[in-house]
BAGUKOL-993156 format. One record per atom (N, C-alpha, C): residue number from 0; residue in one letter; x, y, z. Coordinates in Angstrom, 1 decimal. Atoms other than C-alpha are relative to their C-alpha. Example, Ala and Ser with C-alpha at 12.3 -4.5 7.8 and 13.67 -1.06 7.14 Angstrom:
2
> 0, A, 0.9, -1.2, 0.0
> 0, A, 12.3, -4.5, 7.8
> 0, A, 0.9, 1.2, 0.0
> 1, S, -0.9, -1.1, 0.0
> 1, S, 13.7, -1.1, 7.1
> 1, S, -0.8, 1.1, 0.8
***
This chain:
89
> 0, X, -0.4, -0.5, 1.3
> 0, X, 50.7, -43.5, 45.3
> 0, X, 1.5, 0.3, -0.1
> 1, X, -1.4, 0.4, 0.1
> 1, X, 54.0, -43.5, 43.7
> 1, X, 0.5, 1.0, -1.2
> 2, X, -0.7, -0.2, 1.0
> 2, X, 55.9, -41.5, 41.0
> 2, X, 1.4, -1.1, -0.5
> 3, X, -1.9, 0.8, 0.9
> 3, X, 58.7, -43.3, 38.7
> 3, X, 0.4, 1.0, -1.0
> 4, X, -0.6, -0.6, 1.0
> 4, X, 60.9, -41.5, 36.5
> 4, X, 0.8, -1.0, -0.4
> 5, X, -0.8, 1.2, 0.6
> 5, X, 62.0, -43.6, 34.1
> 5, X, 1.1, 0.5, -1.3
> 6, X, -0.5, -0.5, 1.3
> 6, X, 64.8, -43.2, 31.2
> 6, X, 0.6, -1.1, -0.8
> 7, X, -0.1, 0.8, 0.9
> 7, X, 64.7, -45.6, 28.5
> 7, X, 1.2, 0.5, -1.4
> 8, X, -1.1, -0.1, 0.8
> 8, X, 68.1, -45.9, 26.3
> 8, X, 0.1, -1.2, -1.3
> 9, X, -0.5, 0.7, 0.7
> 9, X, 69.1, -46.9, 23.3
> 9, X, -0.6, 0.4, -1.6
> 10, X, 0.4, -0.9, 1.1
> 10, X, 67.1, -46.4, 19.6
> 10, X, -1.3, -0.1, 0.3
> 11, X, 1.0, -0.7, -0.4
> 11, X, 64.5, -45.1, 21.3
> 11, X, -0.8, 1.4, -0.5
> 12, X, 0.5, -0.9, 0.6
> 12, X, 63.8, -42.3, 19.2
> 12, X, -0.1, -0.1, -1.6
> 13, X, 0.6, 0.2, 1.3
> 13, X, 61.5, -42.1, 15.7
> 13, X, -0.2, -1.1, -0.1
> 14, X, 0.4, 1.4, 0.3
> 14, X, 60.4, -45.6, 16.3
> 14, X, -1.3, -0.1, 0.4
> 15, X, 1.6, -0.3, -0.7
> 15, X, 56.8, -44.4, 17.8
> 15, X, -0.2, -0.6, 1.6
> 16, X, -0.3, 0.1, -1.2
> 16, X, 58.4, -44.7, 21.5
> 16, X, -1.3, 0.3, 0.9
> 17, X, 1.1, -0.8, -0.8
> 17, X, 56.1, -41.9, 23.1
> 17, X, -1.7, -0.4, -0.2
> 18, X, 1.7, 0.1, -0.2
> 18, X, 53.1, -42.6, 21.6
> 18, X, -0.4, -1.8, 0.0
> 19, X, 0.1, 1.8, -0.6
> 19, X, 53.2, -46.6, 22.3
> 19, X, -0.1, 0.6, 1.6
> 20, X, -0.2, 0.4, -1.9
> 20, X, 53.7, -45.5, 26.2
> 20, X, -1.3, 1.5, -0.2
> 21, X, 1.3, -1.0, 0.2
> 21, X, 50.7, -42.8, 25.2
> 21, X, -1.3, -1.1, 0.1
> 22, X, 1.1, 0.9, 0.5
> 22, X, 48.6, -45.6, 23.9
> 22, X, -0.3, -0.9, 1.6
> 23, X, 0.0, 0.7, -0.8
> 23, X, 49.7, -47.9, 26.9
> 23, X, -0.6, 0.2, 1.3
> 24, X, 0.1, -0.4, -1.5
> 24, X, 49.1, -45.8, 29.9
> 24, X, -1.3, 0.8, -0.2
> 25, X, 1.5, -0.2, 0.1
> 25, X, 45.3, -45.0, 28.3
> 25, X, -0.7, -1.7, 1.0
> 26, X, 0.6, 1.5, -0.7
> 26, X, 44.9, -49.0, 29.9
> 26, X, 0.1, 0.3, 1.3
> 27, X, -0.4, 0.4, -1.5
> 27, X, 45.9, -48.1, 33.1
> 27, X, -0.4, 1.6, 0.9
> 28, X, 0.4, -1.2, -0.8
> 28, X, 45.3, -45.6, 36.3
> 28, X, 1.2, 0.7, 0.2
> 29, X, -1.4, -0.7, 0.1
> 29, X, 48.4, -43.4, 35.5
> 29, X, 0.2, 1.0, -0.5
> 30, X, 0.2, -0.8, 0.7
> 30, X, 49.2, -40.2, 34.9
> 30, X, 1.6, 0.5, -0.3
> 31, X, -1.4, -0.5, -0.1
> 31, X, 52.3, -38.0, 33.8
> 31, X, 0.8, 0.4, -1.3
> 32, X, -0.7, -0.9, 1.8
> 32, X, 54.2, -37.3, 30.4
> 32, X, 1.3, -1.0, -0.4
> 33, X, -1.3, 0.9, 0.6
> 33, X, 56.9, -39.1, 28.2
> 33, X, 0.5, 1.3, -1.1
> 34, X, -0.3, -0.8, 0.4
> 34, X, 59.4, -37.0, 26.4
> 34, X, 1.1, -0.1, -0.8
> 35, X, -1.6, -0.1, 0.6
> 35, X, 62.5, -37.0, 23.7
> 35, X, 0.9, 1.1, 0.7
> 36, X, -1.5, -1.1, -0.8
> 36, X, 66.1, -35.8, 25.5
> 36, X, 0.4, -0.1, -1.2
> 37, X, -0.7, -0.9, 0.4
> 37, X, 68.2, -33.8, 23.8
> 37, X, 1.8, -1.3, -0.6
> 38, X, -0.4, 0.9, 0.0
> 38, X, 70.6, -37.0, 24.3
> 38, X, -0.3, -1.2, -0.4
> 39, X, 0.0, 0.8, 0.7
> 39, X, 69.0, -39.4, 22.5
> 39, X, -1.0, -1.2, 0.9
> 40, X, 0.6, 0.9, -1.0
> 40, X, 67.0, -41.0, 25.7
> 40, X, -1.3, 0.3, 0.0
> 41, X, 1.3, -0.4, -0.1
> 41, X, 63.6, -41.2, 26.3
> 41, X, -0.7, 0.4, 1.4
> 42, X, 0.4, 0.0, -1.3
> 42, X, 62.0, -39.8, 29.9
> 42, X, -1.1, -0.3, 0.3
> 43, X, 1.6, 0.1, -0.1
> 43, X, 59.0, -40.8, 31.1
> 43, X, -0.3, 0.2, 1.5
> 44, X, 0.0, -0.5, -1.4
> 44, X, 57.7, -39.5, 34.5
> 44, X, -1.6, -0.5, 0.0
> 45, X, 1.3, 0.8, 0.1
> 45, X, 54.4, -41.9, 35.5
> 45, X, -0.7, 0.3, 1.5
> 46, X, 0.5, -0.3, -2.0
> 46, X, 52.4, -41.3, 39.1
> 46, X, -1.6, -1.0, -0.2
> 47, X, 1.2, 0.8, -0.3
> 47, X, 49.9, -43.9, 40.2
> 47, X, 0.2, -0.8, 1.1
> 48, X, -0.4, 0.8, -0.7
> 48, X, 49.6, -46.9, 42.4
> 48, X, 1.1, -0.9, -0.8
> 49, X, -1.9, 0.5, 0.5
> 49, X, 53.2, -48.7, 42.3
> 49, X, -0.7, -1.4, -0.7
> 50, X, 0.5, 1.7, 1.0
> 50, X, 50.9, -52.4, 41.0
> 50, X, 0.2, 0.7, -1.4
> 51, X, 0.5, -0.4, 1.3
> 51, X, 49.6, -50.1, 38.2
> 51, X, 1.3, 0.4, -0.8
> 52, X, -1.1, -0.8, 0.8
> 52, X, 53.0, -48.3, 37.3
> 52, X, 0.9, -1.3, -0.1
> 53, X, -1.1, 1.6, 0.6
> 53, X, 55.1, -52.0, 37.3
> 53, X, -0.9, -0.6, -1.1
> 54, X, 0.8, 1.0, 1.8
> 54, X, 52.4, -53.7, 34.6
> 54, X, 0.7, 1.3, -0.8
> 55, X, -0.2, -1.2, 0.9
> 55, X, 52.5, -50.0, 32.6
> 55, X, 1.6, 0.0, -0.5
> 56, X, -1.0, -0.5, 0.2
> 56, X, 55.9, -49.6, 32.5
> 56, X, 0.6, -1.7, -0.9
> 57, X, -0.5, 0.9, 0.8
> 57, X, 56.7, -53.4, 31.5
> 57, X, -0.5, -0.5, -0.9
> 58, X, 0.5, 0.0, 1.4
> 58, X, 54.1, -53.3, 29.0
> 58, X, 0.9, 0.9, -0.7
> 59, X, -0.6, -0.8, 1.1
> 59, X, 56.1, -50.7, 27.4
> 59, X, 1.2, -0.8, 0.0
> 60, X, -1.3, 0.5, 0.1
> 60, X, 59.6, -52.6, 28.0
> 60, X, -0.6, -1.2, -1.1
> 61, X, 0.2, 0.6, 0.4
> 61, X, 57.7, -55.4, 26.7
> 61, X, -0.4, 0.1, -1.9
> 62, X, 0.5, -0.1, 1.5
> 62, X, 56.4, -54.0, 23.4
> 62, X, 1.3, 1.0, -0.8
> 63, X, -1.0, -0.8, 0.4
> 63, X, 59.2, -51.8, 22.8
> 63, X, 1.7, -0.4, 0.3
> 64, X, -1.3, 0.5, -0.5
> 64, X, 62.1, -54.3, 24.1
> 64, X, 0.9, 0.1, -1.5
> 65, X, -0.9, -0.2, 0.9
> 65, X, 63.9, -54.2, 20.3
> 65, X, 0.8, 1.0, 0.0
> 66, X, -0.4, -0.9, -0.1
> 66, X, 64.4, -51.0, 20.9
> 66, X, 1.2, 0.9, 1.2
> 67, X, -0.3, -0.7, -1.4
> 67, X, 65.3, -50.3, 24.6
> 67, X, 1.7, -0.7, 0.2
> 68, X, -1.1, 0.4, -0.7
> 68, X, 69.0, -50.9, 25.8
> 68, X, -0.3, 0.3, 1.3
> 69, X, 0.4, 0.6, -1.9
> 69, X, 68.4, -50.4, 29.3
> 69, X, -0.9, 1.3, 0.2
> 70, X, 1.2, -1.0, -0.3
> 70, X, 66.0, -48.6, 31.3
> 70, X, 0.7, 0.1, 1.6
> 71, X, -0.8, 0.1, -1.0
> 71, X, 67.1, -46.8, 34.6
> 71, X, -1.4, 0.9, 0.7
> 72, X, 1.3, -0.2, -0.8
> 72, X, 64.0, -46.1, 37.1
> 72, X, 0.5, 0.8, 1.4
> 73, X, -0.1, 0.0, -1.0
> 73, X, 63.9, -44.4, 39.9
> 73, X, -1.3, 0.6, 1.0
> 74, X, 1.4, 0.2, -0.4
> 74, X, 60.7, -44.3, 42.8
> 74, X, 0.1, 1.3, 0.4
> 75, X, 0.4, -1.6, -0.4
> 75, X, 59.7, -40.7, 43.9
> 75, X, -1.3, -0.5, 0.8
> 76, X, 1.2, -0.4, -0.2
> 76, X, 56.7, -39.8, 46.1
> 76, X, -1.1, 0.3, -0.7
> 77, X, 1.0, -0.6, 0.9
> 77, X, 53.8, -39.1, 44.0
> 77, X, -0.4, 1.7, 0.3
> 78, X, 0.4, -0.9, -0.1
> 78, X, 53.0, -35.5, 43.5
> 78, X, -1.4, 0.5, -0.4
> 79, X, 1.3, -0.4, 0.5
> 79, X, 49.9, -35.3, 42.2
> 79, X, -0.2, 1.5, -0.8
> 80, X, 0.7, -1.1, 0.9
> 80, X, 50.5, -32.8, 39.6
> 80, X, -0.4, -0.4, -1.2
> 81, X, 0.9, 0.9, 1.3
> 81, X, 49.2, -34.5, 36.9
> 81, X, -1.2, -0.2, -0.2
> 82, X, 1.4, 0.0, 0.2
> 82, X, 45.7, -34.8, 35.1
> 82, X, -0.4, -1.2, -0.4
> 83, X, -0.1, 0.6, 0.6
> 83, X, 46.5, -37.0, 32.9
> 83, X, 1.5, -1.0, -0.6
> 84, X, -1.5, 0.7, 0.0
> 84, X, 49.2, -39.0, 31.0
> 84, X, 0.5, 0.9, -1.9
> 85, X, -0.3, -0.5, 1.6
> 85, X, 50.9, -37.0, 27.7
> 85, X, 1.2, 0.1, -0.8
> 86, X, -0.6, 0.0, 0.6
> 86, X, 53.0, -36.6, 25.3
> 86, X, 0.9, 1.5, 0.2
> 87, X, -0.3, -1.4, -0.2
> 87, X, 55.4, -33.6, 26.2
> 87, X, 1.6, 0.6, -1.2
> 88, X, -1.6, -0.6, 1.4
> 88, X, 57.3, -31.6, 23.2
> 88, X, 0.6, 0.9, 0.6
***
């Protein structure tokens, strides 16, 4: 098991970002939260196996590439504090 924290740039916010990687990460064995920064970026913090979290994550680069200027990943240990996968205000 794996965490990623990911932070997707660019016009990534009011284009239905979070709840596309809401919708996405119901297909898959993944849990964790996606979130608007204060900066205009989007965070997403994912914990699963690392197969599951590379499809997941490039389904969303994939469906959301108009949007994304870059994305900057980085791999963490999984913590297993997570239930589920959500939307965090």
């Amino acid at each position: 098991m794996e965490q990623r924290e990911v932070y997707f740039s660019g016009m990534v916010q009011g284009v239905g970002f979070r709840y596309t990687a809401q919708r996405i990460a119901s297909r898959y064995q993944v849990t964790g939260y996606v979130r608007n920064l204060p900066d205009g970026r989007v965070h997403l913090v994912a914990e699963g196996d690392p197969r599951e979290l590379d499809q997941f994550i490039a389904e969303i680069c994939q469906q959301m590439e108009g949007y994304i200027k870059s994305v900057d990943t980085r791999r963490l240990p999984a913590t297993g504090q997570f239930a589920r996968f959500f939307i965090k205000h």
